[in-house]
C-alpha positions as CSV (number, residue, x, y, z in Angstrom):
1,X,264.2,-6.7,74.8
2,X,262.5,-9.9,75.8
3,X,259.0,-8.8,75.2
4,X,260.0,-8.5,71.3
5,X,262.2,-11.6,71.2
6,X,259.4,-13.7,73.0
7,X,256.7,-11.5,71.1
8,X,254.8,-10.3,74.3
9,X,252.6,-8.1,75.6
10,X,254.5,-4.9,77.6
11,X,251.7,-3.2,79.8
12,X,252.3,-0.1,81.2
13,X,249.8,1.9,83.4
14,X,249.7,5.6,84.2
15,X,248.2,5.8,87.8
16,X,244.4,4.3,86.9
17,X,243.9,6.9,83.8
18,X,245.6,5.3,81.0
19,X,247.2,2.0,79.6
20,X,249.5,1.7,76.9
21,X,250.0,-1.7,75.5
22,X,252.8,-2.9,72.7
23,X,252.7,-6.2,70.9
24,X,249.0,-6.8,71.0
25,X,247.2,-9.0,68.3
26,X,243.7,-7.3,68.3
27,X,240.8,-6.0,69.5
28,X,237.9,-8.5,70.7
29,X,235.3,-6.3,72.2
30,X,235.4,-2.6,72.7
31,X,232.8,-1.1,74.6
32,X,232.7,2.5,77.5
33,X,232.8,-0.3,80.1
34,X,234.7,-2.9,79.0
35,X,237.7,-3.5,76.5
36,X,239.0,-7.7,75.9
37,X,242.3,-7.7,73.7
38,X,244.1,-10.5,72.1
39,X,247.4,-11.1,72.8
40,X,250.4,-13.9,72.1
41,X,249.3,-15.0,76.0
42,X,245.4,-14.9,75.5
43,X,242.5,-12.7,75.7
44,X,243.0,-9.2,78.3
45,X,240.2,-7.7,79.4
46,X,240.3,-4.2,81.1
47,X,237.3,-2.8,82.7
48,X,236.1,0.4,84.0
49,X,234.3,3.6,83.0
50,X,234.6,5.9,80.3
51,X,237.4,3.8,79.0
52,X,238.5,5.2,75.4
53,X,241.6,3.8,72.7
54,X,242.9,7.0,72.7
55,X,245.5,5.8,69.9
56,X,245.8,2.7,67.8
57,X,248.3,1.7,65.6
58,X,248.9,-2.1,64.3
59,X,251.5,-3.0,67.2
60,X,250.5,0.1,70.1
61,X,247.4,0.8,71.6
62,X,246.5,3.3,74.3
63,X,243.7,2.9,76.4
64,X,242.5,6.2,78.7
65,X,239.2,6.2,80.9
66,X,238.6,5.2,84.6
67,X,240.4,1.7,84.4
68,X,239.5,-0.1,87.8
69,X,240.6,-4.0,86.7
70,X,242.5,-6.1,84.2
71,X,243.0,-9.1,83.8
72,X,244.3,-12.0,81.2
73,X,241.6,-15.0,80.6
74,X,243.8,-17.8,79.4
């Protein structure tokens, strides 16, 4: 797949209840309201309410909560 061949990010949302994100590099800020990851394309930031990592391993992450943005901050 080209996200592993490239070594990027593949995002998928679950109506506006849960993320799951592969190939991340870390975690920059966690907080309830906000959540800023690094990634091979810069920093994502998702933001909303009760956000949660739900699970965590060193390449998966899932993020569950009210999400009501994202966004990448090259």
């Amino acid at each position: 797949p080209k996200e592993i061949v490239m070594n990027l990010p593949l995002i998928t949302i679950i109506g506006s209840e849960e993320m799951l994100i592969e190939n991340y590099k870390g975690i920059v800020e966690y907080s309830e309201e906000k959540i800023r990851i690094n990634t091979s394309c810069g920093i994502m930031k998702v933001e909303g309410r009760k956000l949660n990592i739900k699970q965590i391993t060193s390449e998966n992450m899932s993020i569950t909560g009210n999400i009501t943005n994202f966004e990448y901050l090259l």
